[in-house]
C-alpha positions in Angstrom: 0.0 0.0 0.0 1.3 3.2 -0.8 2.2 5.7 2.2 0.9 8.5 0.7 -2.9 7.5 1.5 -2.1 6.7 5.3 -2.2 10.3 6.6 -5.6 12.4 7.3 -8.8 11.4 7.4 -10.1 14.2 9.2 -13.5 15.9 8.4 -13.3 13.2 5.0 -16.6 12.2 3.6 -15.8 11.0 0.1 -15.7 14.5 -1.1 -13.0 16.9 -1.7 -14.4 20.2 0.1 -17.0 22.3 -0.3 -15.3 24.4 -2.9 -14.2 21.8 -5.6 -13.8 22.5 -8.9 -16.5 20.2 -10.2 -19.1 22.1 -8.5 -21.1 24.7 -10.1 -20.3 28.3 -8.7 -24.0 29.0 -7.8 -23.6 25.6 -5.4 -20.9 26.8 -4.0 -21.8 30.6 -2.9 -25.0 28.3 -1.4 -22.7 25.8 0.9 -20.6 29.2 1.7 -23.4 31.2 2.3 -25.0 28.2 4.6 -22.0 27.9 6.5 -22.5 31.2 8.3 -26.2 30.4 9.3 -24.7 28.8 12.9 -23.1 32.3 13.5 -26.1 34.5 12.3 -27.7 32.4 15.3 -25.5 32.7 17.6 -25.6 36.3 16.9 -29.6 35.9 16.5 -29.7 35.1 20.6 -27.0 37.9 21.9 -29.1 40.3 20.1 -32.5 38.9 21.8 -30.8 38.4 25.2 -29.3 42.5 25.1 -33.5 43.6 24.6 -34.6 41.2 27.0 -32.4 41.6 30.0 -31.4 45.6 29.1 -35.1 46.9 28.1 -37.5 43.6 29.9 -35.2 43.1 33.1 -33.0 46.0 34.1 -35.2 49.1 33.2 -39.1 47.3 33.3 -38.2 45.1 36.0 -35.8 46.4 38.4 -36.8 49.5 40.8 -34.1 50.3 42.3 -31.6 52.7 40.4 -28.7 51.8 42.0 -29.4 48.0 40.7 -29.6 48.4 37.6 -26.8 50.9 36.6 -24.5 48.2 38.6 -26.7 44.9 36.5 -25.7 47.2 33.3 -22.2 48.0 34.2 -21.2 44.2 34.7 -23.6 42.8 32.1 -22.0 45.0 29.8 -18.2 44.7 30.5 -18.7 41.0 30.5 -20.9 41.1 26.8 -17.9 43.4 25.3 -15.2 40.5 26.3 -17.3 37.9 25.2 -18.6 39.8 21.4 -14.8 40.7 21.6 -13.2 37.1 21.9 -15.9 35.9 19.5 -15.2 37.8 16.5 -11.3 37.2 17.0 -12.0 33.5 17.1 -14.1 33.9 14.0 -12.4 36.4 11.8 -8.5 35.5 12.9 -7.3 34.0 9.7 -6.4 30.6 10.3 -2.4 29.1 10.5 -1.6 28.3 6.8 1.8 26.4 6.1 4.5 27.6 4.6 5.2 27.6 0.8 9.0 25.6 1.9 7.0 22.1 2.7 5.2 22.0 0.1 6.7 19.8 -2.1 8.0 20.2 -5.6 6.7 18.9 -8.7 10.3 17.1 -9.7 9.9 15.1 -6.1 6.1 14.7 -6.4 6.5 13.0 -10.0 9.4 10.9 -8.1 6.9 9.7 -5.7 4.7 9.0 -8.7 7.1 7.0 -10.1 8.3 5.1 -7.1 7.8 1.5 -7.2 7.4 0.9 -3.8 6.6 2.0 -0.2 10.0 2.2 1.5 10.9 4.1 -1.9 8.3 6.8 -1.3 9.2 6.6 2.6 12.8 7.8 1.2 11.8 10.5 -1.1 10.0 11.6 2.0 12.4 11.5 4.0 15.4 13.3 1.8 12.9 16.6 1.5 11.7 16.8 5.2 15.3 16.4 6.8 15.6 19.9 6.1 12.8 20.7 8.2 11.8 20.8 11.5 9.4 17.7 11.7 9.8 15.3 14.6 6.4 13.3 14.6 5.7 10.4 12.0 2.4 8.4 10.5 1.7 4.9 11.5 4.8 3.5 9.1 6.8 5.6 10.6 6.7 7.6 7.3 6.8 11.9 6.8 3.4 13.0 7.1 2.6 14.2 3.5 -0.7 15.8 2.6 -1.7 14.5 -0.9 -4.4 17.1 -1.2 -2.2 19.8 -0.1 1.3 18.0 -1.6 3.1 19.2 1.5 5.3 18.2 4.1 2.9 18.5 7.5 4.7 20.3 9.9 4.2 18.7 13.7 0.7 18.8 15.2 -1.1 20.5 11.4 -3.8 18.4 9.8 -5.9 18.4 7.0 -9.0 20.1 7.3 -11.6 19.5 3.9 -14.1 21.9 5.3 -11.8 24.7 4.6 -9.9 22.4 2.1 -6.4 23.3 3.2 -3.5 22.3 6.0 -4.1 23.9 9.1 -1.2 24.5 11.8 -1.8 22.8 15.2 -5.7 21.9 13.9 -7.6 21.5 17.2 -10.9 20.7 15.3 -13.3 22.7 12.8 -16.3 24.6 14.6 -19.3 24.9 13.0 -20.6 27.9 15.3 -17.8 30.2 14.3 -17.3 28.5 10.8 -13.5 28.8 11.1 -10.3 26.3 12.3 -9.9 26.7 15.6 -6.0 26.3 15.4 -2.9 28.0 16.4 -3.7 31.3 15.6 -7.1 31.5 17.2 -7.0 28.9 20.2 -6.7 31.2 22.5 -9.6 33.4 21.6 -11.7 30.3 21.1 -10.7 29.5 24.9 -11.9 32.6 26.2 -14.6 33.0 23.9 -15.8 30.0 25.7 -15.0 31.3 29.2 -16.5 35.1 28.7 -19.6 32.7 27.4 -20.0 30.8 29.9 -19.7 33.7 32.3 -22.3 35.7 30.3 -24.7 32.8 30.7 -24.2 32.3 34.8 -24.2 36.5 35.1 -27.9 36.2 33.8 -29.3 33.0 34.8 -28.1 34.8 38.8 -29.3 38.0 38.1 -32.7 36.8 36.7 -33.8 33.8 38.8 -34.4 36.7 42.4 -37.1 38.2 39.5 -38.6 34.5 39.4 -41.6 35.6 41.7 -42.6 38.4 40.6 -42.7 36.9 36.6 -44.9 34.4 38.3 -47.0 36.3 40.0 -47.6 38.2 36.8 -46.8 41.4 38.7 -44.5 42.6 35.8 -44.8 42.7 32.2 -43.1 41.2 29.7 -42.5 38.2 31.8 -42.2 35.7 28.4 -38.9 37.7 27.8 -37.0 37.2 31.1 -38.4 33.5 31.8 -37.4 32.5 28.4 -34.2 34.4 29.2 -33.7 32.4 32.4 -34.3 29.3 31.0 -32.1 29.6 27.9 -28.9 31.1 29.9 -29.4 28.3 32.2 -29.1 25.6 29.2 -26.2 27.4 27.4 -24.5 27.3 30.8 -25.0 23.5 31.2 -23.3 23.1 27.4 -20.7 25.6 27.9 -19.7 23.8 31.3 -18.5 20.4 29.9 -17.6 22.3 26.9 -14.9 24.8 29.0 -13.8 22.1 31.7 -13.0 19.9 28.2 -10.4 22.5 26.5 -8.8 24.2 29.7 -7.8 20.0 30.5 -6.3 19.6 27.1 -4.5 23.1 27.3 -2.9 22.1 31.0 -1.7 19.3 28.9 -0.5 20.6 25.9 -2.8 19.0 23.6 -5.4 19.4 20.7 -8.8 17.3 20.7 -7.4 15.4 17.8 -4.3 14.7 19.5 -6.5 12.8 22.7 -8.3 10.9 20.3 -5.2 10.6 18.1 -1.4 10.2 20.1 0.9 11.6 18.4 4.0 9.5 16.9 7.5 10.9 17.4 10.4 9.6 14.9 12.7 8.2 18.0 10.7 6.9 21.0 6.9 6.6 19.0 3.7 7.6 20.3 3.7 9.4 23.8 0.8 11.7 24.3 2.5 13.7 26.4 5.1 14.5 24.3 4.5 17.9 23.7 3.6 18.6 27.4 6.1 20.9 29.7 4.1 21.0 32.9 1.0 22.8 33.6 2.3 26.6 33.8 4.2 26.1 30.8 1.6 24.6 28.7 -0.9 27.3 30.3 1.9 30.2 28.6 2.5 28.6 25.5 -1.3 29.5 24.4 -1.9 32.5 26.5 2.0 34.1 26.5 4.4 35.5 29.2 2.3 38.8 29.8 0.1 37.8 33.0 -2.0 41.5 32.1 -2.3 40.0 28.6 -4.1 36.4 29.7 -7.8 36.9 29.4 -7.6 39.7 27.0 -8.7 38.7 23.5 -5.2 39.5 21.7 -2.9 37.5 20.2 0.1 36.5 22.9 0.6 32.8 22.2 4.3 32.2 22.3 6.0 30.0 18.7 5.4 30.1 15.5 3.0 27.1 15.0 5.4 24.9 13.4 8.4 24.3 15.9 7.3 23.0 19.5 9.5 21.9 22.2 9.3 18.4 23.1 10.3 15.8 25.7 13.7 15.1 25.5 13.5 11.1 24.6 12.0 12.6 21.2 15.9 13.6 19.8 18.5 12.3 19.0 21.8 12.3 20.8 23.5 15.5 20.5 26.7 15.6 19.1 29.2 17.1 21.7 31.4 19.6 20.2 34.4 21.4 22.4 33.7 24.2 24.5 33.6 27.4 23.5 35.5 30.4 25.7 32.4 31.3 27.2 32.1 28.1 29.2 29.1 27.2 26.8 29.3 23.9 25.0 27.3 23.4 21.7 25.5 20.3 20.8 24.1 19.7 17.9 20.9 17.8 17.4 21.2 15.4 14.5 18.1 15.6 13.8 17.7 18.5 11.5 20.2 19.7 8.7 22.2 22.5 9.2 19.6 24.9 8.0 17.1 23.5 10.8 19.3 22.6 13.9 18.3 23.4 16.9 21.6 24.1 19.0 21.5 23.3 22.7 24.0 25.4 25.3 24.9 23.1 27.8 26.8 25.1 30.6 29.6 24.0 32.9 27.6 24.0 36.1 23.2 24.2 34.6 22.0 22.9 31.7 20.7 26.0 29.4 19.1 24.8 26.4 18.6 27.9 23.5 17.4 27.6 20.1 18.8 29.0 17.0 16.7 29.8 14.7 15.4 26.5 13.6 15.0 27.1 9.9 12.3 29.8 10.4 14.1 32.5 8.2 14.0 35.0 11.1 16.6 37.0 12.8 15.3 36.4 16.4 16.3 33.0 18.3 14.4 30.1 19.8 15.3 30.0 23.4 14.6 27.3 25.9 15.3 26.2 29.4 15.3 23.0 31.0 12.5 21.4 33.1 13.1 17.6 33.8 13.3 16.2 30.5 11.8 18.7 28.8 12.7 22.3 26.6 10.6 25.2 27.5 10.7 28.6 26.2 12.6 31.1 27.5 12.8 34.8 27.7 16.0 36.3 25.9 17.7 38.9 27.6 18.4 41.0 25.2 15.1 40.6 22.0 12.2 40.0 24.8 10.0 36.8 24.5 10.2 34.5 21.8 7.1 35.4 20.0 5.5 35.2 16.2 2.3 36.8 15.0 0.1 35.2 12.6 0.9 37.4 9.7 4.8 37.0 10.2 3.7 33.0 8.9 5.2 33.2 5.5 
């Protein structure tokens, strides 16, 4: 069997996308246009639950002034973090990857051409040593996209809803119709939070009105019970829901890789291969900047395609001789020249600091040691190690 047809089956369902070629255009604009219903709902409800606890609840139903300018002042700063992380999670372009793995046409038509499956598993294998891919498929081959004809850098999938490779692919989410992914995770983590917090703020401030709706001593009393009882439900959902993805960022992992364990060239599959303890993990998608953490901008420390990985997952450096400083390099063989990752080792503390790693920027990887483990590090000199979306080339 040939390798190339052992990687993603992700979101496959005998189709190629919603947007292939053999479709007519007026079919298409129709699945494009029906992909944004889930949102206009979503929307639908915020809009229905501002008039009903704003116009029914705080100014029809409370009495006291005092009340309602503080139910307005917290339902409102709450609503503006929560419309705020939701349109980030929607509108943040999702992680693309880069133009250098996808293959080229001479190696694709050698793939073609290659008789058998340790053959392709070479080919594979000659383009992605110079880049910096430690997990493997199954076979222990490169995981190639054939839709995409690309190298898939470690912990991006193929997504056919949006019909393209998607860095660190968590899953596709109908009620924001976009990847939540690497660029976007955090948003999508406090976009459930702020939502979750938006639903308890009303079901609380609602349920002391209970008696009087009953009583029929106010009007408008279909708004706020329907109110109650639709906050209340969302908050059930939202629970499980929030509880799910702050457990799988504590441990460093998307919700395909807990269904799926990832598979690392040297020492195989280890789902917690990409963990580096709680506080760690808890930075890598929310950044350095404590001010920064529930504030929908983007602070999430790497680059999307190089993460730092338990220890067992490299090779054995390569000890060179010390340099003046006290500092001796070693060399992971793992990556080429263009893609090592260079680790410090000092005289007295291990100090691990990355160079580069192929990214074609001036600024360093730097890491520090925590058990077996390479974390990132803040430079002394450049400030946190940190890439924005659009710098993804």
């Amino acid at each position: 069997m040939s390798i190339t047809g052992n990687y993603d089956h992700y979101h496959r369902s005998g189709s190629t996308g919603s947007g292939g070629p053999d479709r007519p255009e007026r079919c298409v604009c129709c699945v494009r246009t029906m992909k944004w219903f889930p949102v206009l709902f979503i929307v639908s409800v915020i809009g229905w639950s501002y008039y009903a606890f704003v116009v029914q609840l705080s100014f029809f139903t409370v009495t006291s002034v005092v009340q309602r300018i503080l139910f307005l002042l917290f339902y409102h700063l709450i609503l503006v973090m929560f419309l705020w992380s939701y349109y980030q999670t929607v509108f943040t372009d999702i992680g693309r990857v880069p133009s250098r793995f996808r293959v080229p046409r001479s190696e694709l038509d050698r793939l073609l051409r290659a008789t058998s499956e340790e053959e392709q598993k070479q080919i594979l294998e000659a383009f992605a040593k110079e880049l910096p891919i430690v997990t493997r498929t199954l076979n222990a081959s490169v995981r190639f996209c054939e839709k995409c004809r690309l190298i898939k850098p470690d912990r991006a999938h193929h997504c056919s809803v949006c019909g393209v490779c998607v860095l660190k692919l968590d899953h596709h989410c109908p009620w924001v119709n976009n990847c939540i992914n690497f660029t976007n995770y955090k948003y999508f983590i406090l976009f459930l939070g702020y939502a979750l917090l938006y639903c308890l703020y009303i079901a609380f401030t609602t349920v002391m009105y209970m008696e009087m709706i009953w009583s029929g001593k106010v009007d408008g009393r279909f708004h706020i019970l329907f109110l109650f009882f639709v906050s209340l439900m969302f908050a059930i959902s939202l629970v499980s829901l929030f509880g799910y993805h702050c457990y799988l960022v504590l441990l460093n992992r998307t919700t395909l890789e807990s269904f799926r364990t990832p598979i690392f060239r040297y020492g195989g599959p280890d789902k917690n291969g990409f963990s580096l303890g709680k506080l760690n993990n808890f930075q890598e998608v929310f950044g350095d900047d404590r001010k920064l953490w529930f504030v929908p901008v983007y602070t999430s420390l790497g680059d999307g395609m190089v993460y730092p990985v338990h220890a067992s997952h490299l090779t054995a450096p390569v000890i060179a001789p010390a340099s003046p400083g006290g500092l001796t390099p070693a060399v992971s063989s793992e990556f080429s020249a263009s893609t090592r990752i260079t680790m410090m080792t000092n005289k007295d503390e291990d100090n691990l600091m990355g160079e580069n790693g192929g990214l074609g920027r001036e600024d360093q990887h730097e890491y520090k040691p925590n058990g077996n483990h390479l974390l990132y590090q803040q430079p002394q000199l450049n400030g946190p190690y940190r890439t924005r979306p659009e710098d993804i080339v």
